[in-house]
RODO-2510 file (C-alpha; in nm, 4 decimals, decimal comma):
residues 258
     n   res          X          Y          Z
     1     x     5,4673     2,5306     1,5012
     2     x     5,3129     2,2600     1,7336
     3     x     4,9817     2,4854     1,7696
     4     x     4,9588     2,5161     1,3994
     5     x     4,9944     2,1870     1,3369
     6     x     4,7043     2,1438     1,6067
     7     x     4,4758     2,4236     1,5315
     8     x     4,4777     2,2742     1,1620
     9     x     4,3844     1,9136     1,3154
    10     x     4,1299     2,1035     1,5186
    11     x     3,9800     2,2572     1,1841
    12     x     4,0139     1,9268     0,9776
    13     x     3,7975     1,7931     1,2712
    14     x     3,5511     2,0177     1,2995
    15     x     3,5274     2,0244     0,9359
    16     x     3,4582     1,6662     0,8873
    17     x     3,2135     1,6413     1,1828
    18     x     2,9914     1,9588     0,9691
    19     x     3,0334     1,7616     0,6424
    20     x     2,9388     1,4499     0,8309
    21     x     2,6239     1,5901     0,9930
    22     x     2,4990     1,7763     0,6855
    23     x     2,5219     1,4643     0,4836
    24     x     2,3022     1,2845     0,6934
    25     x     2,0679     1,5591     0,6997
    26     x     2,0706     1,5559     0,3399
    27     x     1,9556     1,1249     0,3404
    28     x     1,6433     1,2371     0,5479
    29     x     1,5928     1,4709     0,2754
    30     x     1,3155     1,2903    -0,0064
    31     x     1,3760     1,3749    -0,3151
    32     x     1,0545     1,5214    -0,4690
    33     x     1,0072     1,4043    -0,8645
    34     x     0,7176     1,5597    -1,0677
    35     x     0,4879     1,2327    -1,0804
    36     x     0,1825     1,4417    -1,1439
    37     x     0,1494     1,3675    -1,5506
    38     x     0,1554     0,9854    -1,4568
    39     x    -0,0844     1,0059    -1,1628
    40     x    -0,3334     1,2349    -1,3285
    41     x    -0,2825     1,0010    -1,6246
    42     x    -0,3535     0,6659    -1,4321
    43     x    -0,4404     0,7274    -1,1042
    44     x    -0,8379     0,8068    -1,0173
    45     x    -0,7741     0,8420    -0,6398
    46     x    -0,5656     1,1701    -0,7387
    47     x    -0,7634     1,3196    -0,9739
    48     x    -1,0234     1,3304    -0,7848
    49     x    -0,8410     1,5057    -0,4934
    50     x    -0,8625     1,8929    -0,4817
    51     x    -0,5231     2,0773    -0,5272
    52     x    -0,4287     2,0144    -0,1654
    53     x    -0,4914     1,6860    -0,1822
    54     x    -0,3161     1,6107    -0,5133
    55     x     0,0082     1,7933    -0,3136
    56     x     0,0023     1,5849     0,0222
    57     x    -0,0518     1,2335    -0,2082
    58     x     0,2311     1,3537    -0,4624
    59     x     0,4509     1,4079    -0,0871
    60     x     0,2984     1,0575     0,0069
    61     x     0,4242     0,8955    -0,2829
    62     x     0,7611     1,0501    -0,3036
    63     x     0,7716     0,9392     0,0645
    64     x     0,7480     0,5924     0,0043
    65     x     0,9602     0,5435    -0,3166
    66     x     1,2398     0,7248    -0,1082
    67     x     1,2182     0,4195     0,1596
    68     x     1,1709     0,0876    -0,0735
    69     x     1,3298    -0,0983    -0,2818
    70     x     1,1642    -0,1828    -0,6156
    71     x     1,2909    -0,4447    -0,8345
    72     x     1,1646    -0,6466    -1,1257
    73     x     1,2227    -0,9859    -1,1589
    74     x     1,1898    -1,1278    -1,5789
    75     x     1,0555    -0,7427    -1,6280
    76     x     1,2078    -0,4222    -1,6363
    77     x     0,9849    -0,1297    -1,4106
    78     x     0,9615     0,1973    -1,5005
    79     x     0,8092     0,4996    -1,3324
    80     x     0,4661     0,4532    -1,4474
    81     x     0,5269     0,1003    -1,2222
    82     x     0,7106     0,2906    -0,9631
    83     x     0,3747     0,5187    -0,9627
    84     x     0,1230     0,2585    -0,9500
    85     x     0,2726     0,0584    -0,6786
    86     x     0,3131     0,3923    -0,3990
    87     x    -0,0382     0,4866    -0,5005
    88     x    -0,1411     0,1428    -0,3759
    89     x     0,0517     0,2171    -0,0448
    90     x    -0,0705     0,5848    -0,0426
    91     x    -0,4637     0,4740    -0,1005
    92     x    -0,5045     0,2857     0,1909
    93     x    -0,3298     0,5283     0,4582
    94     x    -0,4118     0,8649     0,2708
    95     x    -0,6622     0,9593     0,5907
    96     x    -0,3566     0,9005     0,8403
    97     x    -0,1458     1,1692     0,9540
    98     x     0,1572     0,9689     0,9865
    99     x     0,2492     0,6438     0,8576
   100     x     0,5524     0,4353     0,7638
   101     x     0,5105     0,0888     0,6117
   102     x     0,7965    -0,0313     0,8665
   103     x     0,6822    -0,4189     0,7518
   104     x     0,8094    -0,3913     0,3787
   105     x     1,1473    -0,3420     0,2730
   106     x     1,0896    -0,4758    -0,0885
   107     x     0,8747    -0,4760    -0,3938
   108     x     0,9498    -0,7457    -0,6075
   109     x     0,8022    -0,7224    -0,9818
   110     x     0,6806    -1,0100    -1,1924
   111     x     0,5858    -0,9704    -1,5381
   112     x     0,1981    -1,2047    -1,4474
   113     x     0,0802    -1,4324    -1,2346
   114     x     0,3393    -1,6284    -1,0344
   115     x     0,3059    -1,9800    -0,8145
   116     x     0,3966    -2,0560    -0,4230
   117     x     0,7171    -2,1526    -0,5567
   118     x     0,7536    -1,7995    -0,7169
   119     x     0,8319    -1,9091    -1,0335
   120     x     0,6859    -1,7395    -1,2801
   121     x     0,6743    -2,0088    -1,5889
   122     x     0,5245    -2,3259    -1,6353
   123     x     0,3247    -2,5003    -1,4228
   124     x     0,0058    -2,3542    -1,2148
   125     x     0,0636    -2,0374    -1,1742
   126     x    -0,2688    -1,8155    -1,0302
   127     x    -0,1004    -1,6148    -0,7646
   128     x    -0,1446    -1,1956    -0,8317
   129     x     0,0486    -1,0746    -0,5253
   130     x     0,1663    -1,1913    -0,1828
   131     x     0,3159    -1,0589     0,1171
   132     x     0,6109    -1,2590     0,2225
   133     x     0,6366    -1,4347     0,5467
   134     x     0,9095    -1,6222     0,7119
   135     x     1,2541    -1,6075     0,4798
   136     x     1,0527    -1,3398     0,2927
   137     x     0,9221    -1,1631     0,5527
   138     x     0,9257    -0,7916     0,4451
   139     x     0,9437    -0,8410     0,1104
   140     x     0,5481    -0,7992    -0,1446
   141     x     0,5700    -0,9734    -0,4522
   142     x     0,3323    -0,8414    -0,7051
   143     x     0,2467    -0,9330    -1,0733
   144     x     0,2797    -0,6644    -1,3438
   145     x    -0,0107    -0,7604    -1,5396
   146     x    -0,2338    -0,7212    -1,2306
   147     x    -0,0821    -0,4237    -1,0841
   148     x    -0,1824    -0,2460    -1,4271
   149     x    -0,4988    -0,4224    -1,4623
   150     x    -0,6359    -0,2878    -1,1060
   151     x    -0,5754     0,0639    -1,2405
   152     x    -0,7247     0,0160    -1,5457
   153     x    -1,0688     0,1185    -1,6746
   154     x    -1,1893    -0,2968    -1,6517
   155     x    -1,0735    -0,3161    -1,2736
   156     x    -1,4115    -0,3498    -1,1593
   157     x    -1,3794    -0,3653    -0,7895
   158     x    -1,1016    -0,5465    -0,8008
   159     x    -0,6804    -0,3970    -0,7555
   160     x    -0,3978    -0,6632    -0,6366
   161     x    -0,2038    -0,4390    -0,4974
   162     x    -0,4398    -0,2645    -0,2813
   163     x    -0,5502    -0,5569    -0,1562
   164     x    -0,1613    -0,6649    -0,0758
   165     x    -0,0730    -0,3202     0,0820
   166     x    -0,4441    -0,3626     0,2822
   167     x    -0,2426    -0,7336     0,4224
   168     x     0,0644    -0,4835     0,5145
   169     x    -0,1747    -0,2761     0,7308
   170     x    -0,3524    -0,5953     0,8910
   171     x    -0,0132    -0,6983     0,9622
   172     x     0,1048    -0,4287     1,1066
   173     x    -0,0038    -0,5345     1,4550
   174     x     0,1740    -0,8396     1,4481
   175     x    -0,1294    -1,0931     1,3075
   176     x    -0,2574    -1,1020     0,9356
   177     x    -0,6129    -1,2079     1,0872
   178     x    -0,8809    -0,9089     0,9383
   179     x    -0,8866    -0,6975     1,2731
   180     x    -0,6108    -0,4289     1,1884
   181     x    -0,6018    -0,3525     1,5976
   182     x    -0,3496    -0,0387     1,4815
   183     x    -0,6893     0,1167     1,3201
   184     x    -0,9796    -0,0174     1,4857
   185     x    -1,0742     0,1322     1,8285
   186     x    -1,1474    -0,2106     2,0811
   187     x    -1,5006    -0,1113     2,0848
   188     x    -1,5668    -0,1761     1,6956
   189     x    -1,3860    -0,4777     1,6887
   190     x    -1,6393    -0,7683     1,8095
   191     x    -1,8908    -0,5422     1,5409
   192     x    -1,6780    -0,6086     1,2467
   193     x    -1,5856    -0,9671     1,3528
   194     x    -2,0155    -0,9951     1,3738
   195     x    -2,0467    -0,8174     1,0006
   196     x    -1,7449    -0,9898     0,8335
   197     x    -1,9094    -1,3576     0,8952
   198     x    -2,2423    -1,1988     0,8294
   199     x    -2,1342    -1,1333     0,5422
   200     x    -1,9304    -1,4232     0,4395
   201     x    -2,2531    -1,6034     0,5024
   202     x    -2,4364    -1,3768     0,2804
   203     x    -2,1727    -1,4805     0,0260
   204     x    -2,1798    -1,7897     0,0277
   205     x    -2,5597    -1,8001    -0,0039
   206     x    -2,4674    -1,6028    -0,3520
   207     x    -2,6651    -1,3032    -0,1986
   208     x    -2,3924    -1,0862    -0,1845
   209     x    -2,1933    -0,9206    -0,4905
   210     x    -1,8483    -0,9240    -0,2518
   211     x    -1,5881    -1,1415    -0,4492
   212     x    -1,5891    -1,4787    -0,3132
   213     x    -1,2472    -1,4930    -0,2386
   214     x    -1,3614    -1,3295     0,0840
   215     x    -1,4975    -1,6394     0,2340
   216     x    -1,1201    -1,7550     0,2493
   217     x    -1,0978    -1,5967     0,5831
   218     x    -1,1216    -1,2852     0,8122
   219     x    -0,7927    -1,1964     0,6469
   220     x    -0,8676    -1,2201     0,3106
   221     x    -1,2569    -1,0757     0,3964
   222     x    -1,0855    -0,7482     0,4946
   223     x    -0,8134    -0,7175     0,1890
   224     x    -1,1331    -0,8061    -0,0722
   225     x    -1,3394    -0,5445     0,0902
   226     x    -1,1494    -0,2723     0,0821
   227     x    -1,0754    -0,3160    -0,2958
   228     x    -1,4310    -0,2530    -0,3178
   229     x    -1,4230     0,0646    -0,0600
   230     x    -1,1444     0,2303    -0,2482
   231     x    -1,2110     0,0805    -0,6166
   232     x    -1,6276     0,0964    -0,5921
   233     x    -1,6718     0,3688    -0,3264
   234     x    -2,0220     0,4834    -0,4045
   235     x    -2,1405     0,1738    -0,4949
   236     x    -2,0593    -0,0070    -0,1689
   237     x    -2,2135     0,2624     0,0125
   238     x    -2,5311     0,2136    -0,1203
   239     x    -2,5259    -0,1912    -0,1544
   240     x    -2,3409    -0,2268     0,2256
   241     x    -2,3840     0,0814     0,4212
   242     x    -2,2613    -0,0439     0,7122
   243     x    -1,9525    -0,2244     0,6024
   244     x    -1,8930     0,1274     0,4240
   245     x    -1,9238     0,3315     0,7245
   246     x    -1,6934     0,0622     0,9231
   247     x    -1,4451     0,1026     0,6556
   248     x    -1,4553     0,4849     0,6309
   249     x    -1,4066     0,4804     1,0314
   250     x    -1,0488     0,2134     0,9868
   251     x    -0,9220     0,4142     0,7174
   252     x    -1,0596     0,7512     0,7853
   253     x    -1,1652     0,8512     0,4592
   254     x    -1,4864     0,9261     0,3191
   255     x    -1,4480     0,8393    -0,0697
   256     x    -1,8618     0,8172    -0,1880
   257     x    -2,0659     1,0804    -0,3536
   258     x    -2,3896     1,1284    -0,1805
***
């Protein structure tokens, strides 16, 4: 009787130590939901990818709404939002092998613009999106209106959240200061310092068709341009050739038509 009892407590064990394993296999697992109707609907990127392409982004995508958290605040998201905001993650790292945006934990969703209080009524509100620092460290607040607007036919060469997932990267190794060190090999890096206040110069001269919210600093420089390299691919090829090829060597893609 006493062996029964333990050959069942050996069993129960065993059991529970399979169940327990499997399950955690099962929360590496991503769940992979049929996105494509709302990317080919209002994502450009993708539809211009060929079928293998389309695949790995669709993966990407999936990827990165398994791992974060996104919430609206005074708005409710759905999955066109849900869709919008990965492809602004996927965009920027599409060319990389491997990457996890281990600095971001949280998307928060305003219905607009928003001020450095982040309240979103009254008062002067003109911020479009923000990565959090300090007590909000981890956390990208983005408005709505923009995040649409930046996919939208009018974007111009301009997209919020690009620009905020572009801070993310910078970030990344440890300073928000326009050299992303993670994706610049050491020997390009005094080069782009030279070209981003080159440029900046250029912009402030008004010879330059670069947003002038560049000139804010290196950071900002970096997060501005590539909005343009991803938004405006062709066009900054041909108007800034060399800022184009410095951008196609940090983010390894090659996005202009000849």
């Amino acid at each position: 009787m006493v062996f029964i009892l333990i050959g069942f407590i050996v069993l129960a064990l065993v059991g529970y130590f399979i169940l327990k394993n499997n399950k955690s296999k099962l929360a590496g697992v991503v769940a992979n939901t049929d996105y494509k109707p709302i990317l080919l609907q209002n994502i450009s990127f993708y539809r211009e990818l060929d079928d293998a392409g389309k695949l790995l982004f669709e993966q990407k995508v999936n990827s990165f709404l398994a791992g974060i958290t996104i919430e609206g605040v005074g708005t409710v998201v759905d999955d066109t939002d849900r869709v919008m905001i990965a492809s602004s993650a996927v965009i920027p790292i599409f060319g990389f092998k491997d990457w996890e945006y281990r600095n971001l934990t949280n998307v928060i969703l305003y219905p607009d613009t928003f001020d450095g209080e982040f309240q979103f009524e009254g008062g002067s509100r003109n911020i479009l999106g923000m990565v959090g620092s300090g007590y909000m460290n981890g956390q990208m607040i983005l408005s709505r209106a923009a995040l649409i607007k930046g996919f939208s036919k009018s974007a111009g060469k301009e997209n919020t959240a690009i620009h905020e997932f572009v801070h993310l990267l910078d970030k990344s190794d440890g300073a928000t200061d326009g050299v992303p060190e993670n994706l610049l090999a050491h020997e390009y890096v005094l080069p782009w310092l030279k070209m981003i206040h080159q440029e900046i110069h250029k912009i402030e001269e008004g010879k330059s068709d670069i947003n002038p919210y560049a000139v804010t600093n290196e950071a900002e420089f970096f997060a501005v341009v590539a909005e343009y390299f991803f938004q405006k691919p062709t066009e900054l090829k041909h108007k800034h050739p060399e800022l184009y090829e410095i951008l196609s060597t940090i983010f390894m893609q090659d996005r202009a038509d000849d």
